[in-house]
C-alpha positions as CSV (number, residue, x, y, z in Angstrom):
1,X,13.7,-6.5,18.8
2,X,11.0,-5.7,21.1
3,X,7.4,-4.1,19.6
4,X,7.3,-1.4,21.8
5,X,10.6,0.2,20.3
6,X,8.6,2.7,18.1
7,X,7.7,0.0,15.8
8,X,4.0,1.0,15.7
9,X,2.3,4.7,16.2
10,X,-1.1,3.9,17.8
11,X,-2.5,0.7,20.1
12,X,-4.3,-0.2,16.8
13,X,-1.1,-1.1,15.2
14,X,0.7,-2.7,17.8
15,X,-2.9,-4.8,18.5
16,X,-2.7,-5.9,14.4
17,X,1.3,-6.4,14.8
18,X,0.7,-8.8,17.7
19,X,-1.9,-10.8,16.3
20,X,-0.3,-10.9,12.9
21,X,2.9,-12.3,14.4
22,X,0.7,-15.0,16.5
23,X,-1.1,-16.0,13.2
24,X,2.0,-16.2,11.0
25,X,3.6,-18.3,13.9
26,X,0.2,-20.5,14.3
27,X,1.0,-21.4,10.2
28,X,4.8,-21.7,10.8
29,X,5.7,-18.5,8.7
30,X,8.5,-16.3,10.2
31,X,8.1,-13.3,10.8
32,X,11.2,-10.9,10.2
33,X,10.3,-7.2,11.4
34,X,12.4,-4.7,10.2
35,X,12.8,-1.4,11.6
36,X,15.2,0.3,9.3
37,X,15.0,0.1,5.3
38,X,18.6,-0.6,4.7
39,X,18.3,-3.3,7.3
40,X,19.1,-6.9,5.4
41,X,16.7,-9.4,5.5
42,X,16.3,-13.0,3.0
43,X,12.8,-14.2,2.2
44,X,12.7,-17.9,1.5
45,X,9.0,-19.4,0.9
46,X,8.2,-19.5,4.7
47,X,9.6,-15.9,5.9
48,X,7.5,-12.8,6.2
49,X,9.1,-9.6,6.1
50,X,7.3,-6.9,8.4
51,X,8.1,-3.5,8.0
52,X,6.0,-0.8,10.1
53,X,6.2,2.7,9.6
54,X,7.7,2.0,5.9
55,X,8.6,5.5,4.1
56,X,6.9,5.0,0.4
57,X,7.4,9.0,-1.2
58,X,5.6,10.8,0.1
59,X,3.8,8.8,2.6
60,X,4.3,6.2,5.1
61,X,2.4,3.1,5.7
62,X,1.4,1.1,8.7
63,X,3.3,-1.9,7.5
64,X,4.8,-3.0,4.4
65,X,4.4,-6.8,4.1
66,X,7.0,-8.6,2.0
67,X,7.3,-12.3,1.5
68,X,8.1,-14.6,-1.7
69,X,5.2,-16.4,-2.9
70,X,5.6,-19.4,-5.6
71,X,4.6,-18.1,-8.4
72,X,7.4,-14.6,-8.7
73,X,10.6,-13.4,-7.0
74,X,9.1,-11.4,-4.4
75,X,5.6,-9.8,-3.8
76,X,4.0,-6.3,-1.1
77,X,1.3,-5.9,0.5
78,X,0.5,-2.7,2.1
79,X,-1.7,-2.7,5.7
80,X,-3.1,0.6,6.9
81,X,-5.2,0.4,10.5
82,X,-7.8,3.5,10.3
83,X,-8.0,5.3,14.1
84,X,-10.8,6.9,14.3
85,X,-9.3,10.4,15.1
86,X,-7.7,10.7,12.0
87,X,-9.8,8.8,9.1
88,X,-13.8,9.3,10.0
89,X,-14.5,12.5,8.3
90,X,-16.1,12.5,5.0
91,X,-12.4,15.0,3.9
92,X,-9.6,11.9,5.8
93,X,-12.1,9.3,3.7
94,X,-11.3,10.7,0.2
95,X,-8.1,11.3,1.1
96,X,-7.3,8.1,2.1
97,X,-9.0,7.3,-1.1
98,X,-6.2,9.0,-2.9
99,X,-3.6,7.8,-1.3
100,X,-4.7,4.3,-1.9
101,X,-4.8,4.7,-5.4
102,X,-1.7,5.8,-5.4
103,X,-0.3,3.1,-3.3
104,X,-1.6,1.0,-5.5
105,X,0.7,1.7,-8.2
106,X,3.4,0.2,-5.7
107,X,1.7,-2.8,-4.0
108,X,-2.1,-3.9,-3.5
109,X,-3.5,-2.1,0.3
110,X,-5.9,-3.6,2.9
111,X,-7.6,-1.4,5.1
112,X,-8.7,-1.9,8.4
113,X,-11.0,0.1,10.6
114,X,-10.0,0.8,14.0
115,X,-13.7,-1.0,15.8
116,X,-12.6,-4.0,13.5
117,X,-9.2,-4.0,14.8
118,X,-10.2,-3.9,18.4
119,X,-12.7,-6.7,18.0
120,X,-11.6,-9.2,15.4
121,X,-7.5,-8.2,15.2
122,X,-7.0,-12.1,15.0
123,X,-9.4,-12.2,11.9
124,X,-7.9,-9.3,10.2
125,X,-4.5,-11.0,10.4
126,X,-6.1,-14.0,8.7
127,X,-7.8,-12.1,6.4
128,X,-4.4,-10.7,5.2
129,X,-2.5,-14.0,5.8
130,X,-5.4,-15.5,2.9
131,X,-4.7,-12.7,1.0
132,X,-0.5,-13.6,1.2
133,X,-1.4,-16.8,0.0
134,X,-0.2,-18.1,3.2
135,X,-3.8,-19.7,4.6
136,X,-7.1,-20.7,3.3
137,X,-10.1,-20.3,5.1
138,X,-10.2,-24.1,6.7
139,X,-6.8,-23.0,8.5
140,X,-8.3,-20.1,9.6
141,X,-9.3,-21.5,13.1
């Protein structure tokens, strides 16, 4: 499946997408992306599941991360990149705000601004690869 197939909605999100798949690959994960939510996937301990644009009522995430860490059956992380045209006002912030919480209540959410994304994408795949449990900061090179 290529990226540019409507995977991602903004140069932001295919830049994080890129280098998230890079990184992963770099520390021998695999990366599954699935485009559809009845697609079938099987996590084992060194698969990634990478869902962008994933419908959670009554939003829709940048990505949905899914992978099966040691400890329990299966575990989500949530990735939202922040443009700048739609989350720099003081109103988008507390929204965002909101929505997060409420996120929360399905998986844990890393947010990345978009001047962070366009100069350190590399180290905000890292940063959510250490936050999978999938690298520690001496693998981070």
């Amino acid at each position: 499946m290529e990226i540019g197939d409507g995977m991602c909605e903004s140069p932001i999100e295919e830049m994080f997408l890129l280098s998230f798949l890079s990184r992963a690959g770099d520390l021998e994960q695999e990366c599954v992306l699935v485009k559809e939510t009845d697609e079938y996937f099987i996590l084992d301990n060194n698969t990634i599941a990478v869902m962008p644009q994933f419908p959670i009522w009554p939003y829709r995430v940048d990505f949905m991360l899914c992978w099966k860490p040691p400890d329990k059956e299966i575990d989500f992380l949530i990735v939202e990149c922040d443009g700048q045209e739609f989350h720099s006002s003081a109103n988008n912030s507390e929204k965002d705000a909101f929505r997060d919480r409420e996120l929360r209540k399905v998986a844990n959410v890393v947010r990345f601004p978009g001047p962070r994304l366009w100069k350190h994408s590399r180290d905000c795949a890292s940063e959510v690869l250490r936050l999978m449990g999938k690298c520690d900061a001496k693998q981070d090179n």
